[in-house]
C-alpha positions as CSV (number, residue, x, y, z in Angstrom):
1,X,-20.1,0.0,-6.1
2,X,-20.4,2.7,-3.8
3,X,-22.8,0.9,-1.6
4,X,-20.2,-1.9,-1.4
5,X,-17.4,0.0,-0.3
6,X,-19.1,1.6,2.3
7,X,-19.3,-2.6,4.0
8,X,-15.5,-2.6,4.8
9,X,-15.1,0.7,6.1
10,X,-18.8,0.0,8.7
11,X,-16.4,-3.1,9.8
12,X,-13.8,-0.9,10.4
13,X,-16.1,1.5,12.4
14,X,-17.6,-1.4,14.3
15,X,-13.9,-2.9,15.2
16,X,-12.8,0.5,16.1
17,X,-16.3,1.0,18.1
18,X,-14.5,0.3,22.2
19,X,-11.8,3.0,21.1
20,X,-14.7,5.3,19.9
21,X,-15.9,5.4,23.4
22,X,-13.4,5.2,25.6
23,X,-10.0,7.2,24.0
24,X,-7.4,4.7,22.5
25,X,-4.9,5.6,25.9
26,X,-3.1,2.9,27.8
27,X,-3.0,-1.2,26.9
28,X,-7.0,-1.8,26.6
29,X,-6.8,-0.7,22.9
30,X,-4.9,-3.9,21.9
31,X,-7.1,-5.9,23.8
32,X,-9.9,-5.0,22.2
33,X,-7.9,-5.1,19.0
34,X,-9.0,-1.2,18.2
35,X,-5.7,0.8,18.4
36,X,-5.3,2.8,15.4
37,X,-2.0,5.1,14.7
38,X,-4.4,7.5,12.6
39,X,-6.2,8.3,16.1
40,X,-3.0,8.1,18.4
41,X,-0.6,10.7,16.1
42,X,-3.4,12.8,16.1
43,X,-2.8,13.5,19.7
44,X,0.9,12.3,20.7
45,X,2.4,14.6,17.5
46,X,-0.2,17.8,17.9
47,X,-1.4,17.4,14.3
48,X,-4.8,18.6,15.5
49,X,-2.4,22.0,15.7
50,X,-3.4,22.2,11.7
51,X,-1.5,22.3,8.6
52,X,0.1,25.8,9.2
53,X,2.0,24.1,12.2
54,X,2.8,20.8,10.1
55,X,4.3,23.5,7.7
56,X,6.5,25.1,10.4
57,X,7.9,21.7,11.5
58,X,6.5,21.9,14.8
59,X,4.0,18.4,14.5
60,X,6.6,15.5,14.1
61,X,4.2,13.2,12.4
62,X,6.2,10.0,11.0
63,X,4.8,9.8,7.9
64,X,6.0,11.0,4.0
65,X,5.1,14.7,2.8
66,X,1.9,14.5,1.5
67,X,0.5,12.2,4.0
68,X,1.5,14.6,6.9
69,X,0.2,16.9,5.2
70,X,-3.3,15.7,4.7
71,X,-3.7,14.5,8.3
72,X,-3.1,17.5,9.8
73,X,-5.6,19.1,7.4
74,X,-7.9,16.9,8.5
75,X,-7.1,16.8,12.4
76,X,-7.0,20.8,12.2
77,X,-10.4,21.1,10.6
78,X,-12.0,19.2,13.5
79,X,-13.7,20.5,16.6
80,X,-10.4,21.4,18.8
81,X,-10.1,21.3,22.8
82,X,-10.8,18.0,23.6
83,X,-8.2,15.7,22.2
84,X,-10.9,12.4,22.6
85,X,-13.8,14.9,20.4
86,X,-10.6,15.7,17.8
87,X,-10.2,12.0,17.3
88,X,-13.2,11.0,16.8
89,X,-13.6,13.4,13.6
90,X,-10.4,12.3,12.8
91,X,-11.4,8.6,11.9
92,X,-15.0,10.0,11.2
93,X,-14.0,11.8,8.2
94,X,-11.0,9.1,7.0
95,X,-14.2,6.6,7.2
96,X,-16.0,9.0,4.5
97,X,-12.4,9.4,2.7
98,X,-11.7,5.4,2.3
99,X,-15.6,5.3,0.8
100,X,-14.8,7.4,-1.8
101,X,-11.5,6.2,-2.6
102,X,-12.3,2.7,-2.6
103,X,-15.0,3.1,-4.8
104,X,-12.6,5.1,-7.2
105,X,-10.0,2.2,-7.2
106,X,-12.6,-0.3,-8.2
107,X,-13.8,2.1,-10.6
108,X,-10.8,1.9,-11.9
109,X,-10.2,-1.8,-12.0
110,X,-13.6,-2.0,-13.7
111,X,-11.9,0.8,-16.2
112,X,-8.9,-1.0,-16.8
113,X,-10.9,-4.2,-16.7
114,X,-13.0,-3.1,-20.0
115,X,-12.1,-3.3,-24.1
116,X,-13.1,-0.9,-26.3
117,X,-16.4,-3.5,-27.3
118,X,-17.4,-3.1,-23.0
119,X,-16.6,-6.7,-22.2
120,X,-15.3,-7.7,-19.0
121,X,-12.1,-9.2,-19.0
122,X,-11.8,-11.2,-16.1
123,X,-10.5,-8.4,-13.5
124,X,-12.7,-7.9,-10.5
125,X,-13.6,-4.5,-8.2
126,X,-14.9,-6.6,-5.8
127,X,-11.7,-7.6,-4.8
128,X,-11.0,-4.0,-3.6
129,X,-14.5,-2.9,-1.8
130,X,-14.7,-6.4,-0.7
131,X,-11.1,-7.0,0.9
132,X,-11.1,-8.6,4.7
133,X,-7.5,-6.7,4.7
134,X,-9.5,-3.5,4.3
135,X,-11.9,-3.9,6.6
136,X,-9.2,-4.1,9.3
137,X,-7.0,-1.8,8.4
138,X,-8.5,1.4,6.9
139,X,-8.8,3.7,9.8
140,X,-5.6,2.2,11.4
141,X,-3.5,4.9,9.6
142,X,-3.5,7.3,6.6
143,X,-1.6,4.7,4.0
144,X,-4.5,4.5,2.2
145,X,-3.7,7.8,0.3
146,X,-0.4,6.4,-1.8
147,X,-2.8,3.4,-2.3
148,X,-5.2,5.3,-4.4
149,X,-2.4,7.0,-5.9
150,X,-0.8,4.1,-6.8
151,X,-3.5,2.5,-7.9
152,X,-4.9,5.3,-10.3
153,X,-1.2,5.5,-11.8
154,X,-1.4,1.7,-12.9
155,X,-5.1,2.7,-13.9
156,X,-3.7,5.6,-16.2
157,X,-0.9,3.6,-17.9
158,X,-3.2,1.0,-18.5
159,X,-5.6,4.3,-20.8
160,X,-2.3,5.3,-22.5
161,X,-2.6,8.5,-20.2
162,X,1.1,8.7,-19.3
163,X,1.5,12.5,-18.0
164,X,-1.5,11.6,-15.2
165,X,0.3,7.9,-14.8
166,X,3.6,9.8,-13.7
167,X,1.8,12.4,-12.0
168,X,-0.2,10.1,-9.9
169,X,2.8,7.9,-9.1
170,X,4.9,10.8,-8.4
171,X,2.3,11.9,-6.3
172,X,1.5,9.0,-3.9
173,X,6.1,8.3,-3.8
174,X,5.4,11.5,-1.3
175,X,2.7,9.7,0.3
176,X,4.0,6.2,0.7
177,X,7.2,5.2,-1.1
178,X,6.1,2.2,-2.9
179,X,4.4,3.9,-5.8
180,X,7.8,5.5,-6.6
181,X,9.4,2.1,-7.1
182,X,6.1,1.3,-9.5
183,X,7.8,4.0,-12.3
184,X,10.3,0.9,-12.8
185,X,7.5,-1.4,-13.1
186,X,6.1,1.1,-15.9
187,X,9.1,1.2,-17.4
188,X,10.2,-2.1,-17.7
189,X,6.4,-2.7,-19.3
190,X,7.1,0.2,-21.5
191,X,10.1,-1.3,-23.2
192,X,7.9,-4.6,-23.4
193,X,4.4,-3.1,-25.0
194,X,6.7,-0.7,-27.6
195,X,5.8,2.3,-25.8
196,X,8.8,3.1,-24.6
197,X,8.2,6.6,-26.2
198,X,5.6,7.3,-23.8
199,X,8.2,7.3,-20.8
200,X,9.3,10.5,-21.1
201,X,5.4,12.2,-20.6
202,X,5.5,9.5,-17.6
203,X,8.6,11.3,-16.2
204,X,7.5,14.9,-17.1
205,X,4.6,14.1,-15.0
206,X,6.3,12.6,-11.9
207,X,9.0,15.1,-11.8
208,X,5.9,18.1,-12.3
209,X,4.1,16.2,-9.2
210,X,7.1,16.1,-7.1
211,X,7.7,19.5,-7.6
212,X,4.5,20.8,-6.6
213,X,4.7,19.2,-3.3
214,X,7.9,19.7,-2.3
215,X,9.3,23.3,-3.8
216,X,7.3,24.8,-1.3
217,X,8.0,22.7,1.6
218,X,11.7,23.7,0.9
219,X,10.7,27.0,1.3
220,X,8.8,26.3,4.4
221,X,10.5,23.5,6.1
222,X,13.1,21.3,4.0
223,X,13.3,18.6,7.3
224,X,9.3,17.7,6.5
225,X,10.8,16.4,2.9
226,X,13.0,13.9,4.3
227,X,12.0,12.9,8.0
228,X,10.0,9.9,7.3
229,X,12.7,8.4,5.6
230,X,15.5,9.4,7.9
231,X,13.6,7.6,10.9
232,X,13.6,4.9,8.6
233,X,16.8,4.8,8.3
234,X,17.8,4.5,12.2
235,X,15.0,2.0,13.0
236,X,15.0,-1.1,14.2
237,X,13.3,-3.6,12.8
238,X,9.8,-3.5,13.4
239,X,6.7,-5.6,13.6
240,X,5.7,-7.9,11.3
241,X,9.3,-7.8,9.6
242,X,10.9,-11.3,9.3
243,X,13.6,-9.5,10.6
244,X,11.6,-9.5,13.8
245,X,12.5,-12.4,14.9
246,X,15.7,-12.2,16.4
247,X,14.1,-9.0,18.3
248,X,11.6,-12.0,19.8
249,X,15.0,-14.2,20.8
250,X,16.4,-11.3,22.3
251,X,19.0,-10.3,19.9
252,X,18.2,-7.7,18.2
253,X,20.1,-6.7,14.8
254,X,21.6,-2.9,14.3
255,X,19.5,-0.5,12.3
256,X,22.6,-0.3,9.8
257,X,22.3,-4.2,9.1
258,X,18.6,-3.9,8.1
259,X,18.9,-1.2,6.2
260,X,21.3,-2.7,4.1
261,X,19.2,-6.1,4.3
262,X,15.9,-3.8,3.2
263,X,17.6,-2.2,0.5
264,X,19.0,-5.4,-0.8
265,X,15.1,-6.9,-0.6
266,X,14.2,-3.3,-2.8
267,X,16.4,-4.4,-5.6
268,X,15.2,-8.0,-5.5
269,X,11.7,-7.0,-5.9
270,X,12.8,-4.8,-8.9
271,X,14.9,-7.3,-10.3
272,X,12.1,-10.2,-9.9
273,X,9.4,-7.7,-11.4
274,X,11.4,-6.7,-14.3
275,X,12.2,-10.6,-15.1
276,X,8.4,-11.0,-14.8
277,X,7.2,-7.7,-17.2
278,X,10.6,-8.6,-19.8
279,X,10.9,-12.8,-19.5
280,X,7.4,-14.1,-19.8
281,X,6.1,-15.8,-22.7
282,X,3.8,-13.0,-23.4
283,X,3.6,-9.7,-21.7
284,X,2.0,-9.8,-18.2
285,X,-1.0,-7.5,-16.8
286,X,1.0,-4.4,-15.5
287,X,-0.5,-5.5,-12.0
288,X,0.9,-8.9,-11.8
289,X,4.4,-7.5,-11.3
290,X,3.5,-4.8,-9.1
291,X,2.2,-7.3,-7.4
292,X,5.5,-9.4,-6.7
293,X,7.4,-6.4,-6.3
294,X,5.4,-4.7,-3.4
295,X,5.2,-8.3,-1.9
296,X,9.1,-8.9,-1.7
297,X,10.1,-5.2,-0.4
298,X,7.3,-5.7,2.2
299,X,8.5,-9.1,3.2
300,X,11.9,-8.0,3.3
301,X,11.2,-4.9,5.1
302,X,13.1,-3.5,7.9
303,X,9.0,-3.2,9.2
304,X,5.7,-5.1,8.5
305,X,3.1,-3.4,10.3
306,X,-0.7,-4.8,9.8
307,X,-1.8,-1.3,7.9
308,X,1.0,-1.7,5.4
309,X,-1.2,-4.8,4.0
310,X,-3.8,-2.4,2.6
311,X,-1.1,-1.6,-0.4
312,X,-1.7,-5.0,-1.8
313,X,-5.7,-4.9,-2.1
314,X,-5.8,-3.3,-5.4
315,X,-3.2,-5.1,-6.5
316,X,-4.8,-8.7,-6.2
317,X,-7.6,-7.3,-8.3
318,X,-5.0,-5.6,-11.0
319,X,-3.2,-8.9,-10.8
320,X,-6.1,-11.0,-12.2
321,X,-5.8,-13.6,-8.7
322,X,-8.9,-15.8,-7.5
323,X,-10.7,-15.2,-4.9
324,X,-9.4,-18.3,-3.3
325,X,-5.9,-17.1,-3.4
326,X,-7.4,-13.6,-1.7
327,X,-8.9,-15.6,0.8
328,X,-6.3,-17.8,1.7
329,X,-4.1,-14.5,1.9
330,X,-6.9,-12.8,4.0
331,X,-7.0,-15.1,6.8
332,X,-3.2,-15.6,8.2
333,X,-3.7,-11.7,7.9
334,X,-6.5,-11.8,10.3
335,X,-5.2,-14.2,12.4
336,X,-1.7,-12.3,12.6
337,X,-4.0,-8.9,13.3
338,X,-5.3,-10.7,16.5
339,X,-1.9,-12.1,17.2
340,X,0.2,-9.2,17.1
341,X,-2.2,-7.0,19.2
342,X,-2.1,-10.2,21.9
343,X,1.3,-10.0,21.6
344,X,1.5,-6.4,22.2
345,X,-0.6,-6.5,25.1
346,X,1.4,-9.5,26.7
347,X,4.5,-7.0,26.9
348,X,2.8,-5.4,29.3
349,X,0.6,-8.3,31.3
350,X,2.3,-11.4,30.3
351,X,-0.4,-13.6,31.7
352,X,-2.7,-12.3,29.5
353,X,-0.5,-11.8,26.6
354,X,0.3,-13.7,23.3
355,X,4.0,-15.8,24.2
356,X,6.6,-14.3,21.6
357,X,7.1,-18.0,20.2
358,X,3.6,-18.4,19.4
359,X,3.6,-14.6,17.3
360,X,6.2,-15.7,15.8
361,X,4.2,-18.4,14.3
362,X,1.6,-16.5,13.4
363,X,4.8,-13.6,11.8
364,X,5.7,-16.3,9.9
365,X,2.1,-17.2,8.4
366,X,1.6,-13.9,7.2
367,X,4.9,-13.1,5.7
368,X,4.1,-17.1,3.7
369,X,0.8,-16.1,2.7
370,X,2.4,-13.0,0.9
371,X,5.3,-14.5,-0.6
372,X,2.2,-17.4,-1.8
373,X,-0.3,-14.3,-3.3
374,X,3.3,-13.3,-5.4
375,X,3.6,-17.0,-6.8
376,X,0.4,-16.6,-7.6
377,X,0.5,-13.4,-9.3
378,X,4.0,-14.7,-11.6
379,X,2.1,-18.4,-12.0
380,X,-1.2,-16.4,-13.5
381,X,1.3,-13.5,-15.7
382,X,3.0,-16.7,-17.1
383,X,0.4,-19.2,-18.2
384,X,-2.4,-19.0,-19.9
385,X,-3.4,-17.8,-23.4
386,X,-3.0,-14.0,-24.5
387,X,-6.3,-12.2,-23.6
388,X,-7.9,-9.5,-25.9
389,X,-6.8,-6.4,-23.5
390,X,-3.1,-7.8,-23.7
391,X,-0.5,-5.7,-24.9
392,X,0.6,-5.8,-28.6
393,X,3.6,-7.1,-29.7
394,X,6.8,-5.2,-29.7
395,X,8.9,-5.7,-32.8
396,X,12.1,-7.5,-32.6
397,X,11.5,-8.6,-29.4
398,X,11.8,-12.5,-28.7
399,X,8.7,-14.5,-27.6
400,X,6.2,-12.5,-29.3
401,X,4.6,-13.2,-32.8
402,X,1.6,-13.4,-35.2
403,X,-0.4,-15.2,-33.1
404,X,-0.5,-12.1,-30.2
405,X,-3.3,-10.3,-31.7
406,X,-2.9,-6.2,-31.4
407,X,-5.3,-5.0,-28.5
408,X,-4.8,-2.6,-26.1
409,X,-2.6,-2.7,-23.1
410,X,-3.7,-4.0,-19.8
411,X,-2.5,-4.0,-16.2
């Protein structure tokens, strides 16, 4: 599995390959469709500076605690002086990184994907060290962090480990925000599976997690807890974001309207997921409603940006979907990734550039081909015979009975 990994992550290389030799300044990085934010903030925000800076608050990288924290780790371990050499290690050593934590999430898929006789289940690594969506946007930023947290906290409900669920969910909420909002997912399949005893080790864990991150940046710098998400806040919306769109007309909406429109989406997705986990016929894989939840709060996001795709690669492998589904997804991905860095460039050169109405098109493709993957995920929770890793029944609870034979829990 190892071996496989290591094929979306070459891509990656190989895309990123013109940037490699030439520096990722000015407008030929989106032409050659190898800009990558992991390379840029390395430079534009200092992070190179080290973690002791990023501790003082003096490298404003826009990203949550822990991710800040690792990437200017990283970017101060490298060679220093030249900013071009500094990159370069930058994305070299991410490119080791996402091997290893690609082949730990499908390790984990396998994991969750086995019962106690060793069968296979019908859950598929390959989905993971396979993905086209990796392959473009691994070395693009450091999101890929809260996606192995996330990831190995649906992994460790799944083995009825709840302190490391929490801890690992807990964990990756300070790398990327989404995992936080999968504690209601685990919750809401807690109450369903009869384990709702089990949720207070889940929170003892997330709570411990939380605290060892951020007690000491209190100490240090309480502004590196909260700056992520108070740039959030006052942004506009951003690529990728259906919200976009009137950007592209030339009316753009206030920052206060999209929060308000992003934080409705947020309890949407909660709301659809927990209908999903608690209204089925029989319990759904854990993954399935993870699945529809990440996909409405990133469709309805004040910001879509191409990277932010990479959180729903383990979850079409958790959620049990076919590769043709994956597929279908994977291409208006790719052809938005061209699209938007056409459209991007055209801002600058606009006879060389992608027209606004026509990335709107291609806006409008992705955003379908995500909302499609959740259909998918709720049509595949909701039909079908129980499977031998699906949850037991819980007592007193309607649309469960003798025939639900008691197995083991799956995502």
């Amino acid at each position: 599995m190892a071996l496989l990994a290591a094929l979306p992550v070459l891509a990656s290389l190989w895309k990123q390959a013109p940037c490699l030799d030439r520096g990722w300044g000015g407008q030929e990085p989106f032409w050659r469709y190898c800009y990558s934010d992991l390379a840029v903030s390395t430079q534009t925000a200092g992070a190179d500076r080290g973690l002791v800076t990023w501790l003082a608050g003096d490298v404003p990288l826009d990203h949550p605690p822990l991710t800040g924290a690792l990437l200017s780790l990283v970017a101060g371990a490298g060679p220093g002086g030249d900013a071009l050499a500094t990159q370069r290690w930058v994305l070299g050593l991410w490119a080791v990184l996402s091997v290893a934590a690609l082949a730990l999430m499908a390790w984990w898929v396998r994991d969750v994907d086995a019962g106690h006789d060793g069968v296979r289940r019908g859950l598929d690594p390959r989905h993971v060290v396979l993905a086209p969506v990796a392959a473009l946007t691994l070395l693009l930023s450091p999101d890929l962090l809260g996606v192995a947290l996330a990831t190995g906290g649906l992994w460790a409900w799944s083995r009825r480990h709840p302190v490391l669920a929490g801890a690992l969910l807990g964990a990756g909420l300070l790398a990327r925000t989404y995992p936080g909002l999968l504690l209601l997912v685990v919750a809401a399949h807690a109450w369903r599976t009869g384990r709702e005893h089990e949720l207070g080790r889940v929170a003892v864990g997330a709570l411990a997690a939380v605290a060892v991150v951020v007690v000491p940046l209190l100490v240090a710098e309480p502004a590196l807890v909260t700056r992520s998400w108070g740039l959030w806040n006052d942004s506009l919306a951003g690529l990728g974001s259906v919200w976009y769109l009137p950007t592209l007309a030339g009316s753009a909406w206030s920052a206060g309207l999209l929060t308000v429109l992003a934080v409705l989406g947020v309890v949407l997705a909660v709301v659809l997921a927990g209908v999903l986990v608690l209204g089925a016929p029989t319990a759904p894989r854990i993954g399935a409603a993870a699945l529809v939840l990440v996909a409405v709060v990133l469709v309805s996001g004040k910001s879509f940006p191409v990277q932010s795709s990479l959180w729903l690669v383990p979850l079409v492998a958790l959620a049990g979907l076919r590769w043709r589904d994956h597929l279908v997804w994977a291409l208006a991905e790719a052809v938005h990734f061209v699209a938007v860095w056409l459209y991007l460039g055209g801002l600058q050169d606009a006879n060389r550039g992608l027209p606004a109405s026509w990335y709107a098109v291609a806006l409008l493709g992705r955003v379908a081909a995500v909302v499609y993957l959740a259909v998918r995920a709720w049509q595949t929770a909701t039909a079908g015979p129980r499977g031998v890793w699906d949850p037991p029944p819980r007592e007193g609870v309607e649309g469960t009975g003798a025939a639900d034979s008691p197995t083991a829990t799956t995502i």
